[in-house]
Phi, psi and omega in degrees: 000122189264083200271117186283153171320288190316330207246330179305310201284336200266358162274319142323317148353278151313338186261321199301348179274305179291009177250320174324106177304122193271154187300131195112320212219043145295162173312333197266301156344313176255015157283322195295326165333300196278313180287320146338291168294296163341300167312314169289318177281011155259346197274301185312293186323254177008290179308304150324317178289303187306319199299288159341309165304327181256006169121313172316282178269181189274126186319302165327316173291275174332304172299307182330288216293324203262340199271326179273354162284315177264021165261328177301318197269322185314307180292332178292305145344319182285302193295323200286330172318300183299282202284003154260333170266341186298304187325293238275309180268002143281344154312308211253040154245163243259141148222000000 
């Protein structure tokens, strides 16, 4: 099988714009993205609680609202524990 120069280079070509980070949509967007969405579901969660309280809402809604809150903080836990051992294990290499 015979890859000529010319056609190899025009597939690369072709190919680097679907690998090209596109603008906008960098790591720091979707951290910011994920502390957002963190916000909002503990904030939706609050409100349900208050609401429960005076009577207003469905027990249900609450048990929902309270499960997804602490599926919200696990993760959040889960993320801040890995980036506390990544820190830890850039201390500890040799420089």
């Amino acid at each position: 099988m015979e890859i000529r120069s010319p056609f190899a280079a025009q597939n690369y070509v072709a190919a680097k714009p679907a690998t090209a980070p596109t603008p906008g949509n960098g790591t720091g967007e979707a951290i910011k993205d994920a502390a957002l969405d963190f916000a909002t579901t503990l904030q939706e969660a609050e409100n349900t609680a208050k609401s429960a309280m005076a009577g207003n809402a469905d027990p249900h809604a609450l048990v929902q609202a309270l499960a997804q809150t602490e599926l919200a903080v696990e993760t959040a836990v889960t993320v801040r524990d890995k980036v506390v051992e990544a820190y830890q294990e850039i201390l500890r290499m040799p420089v």
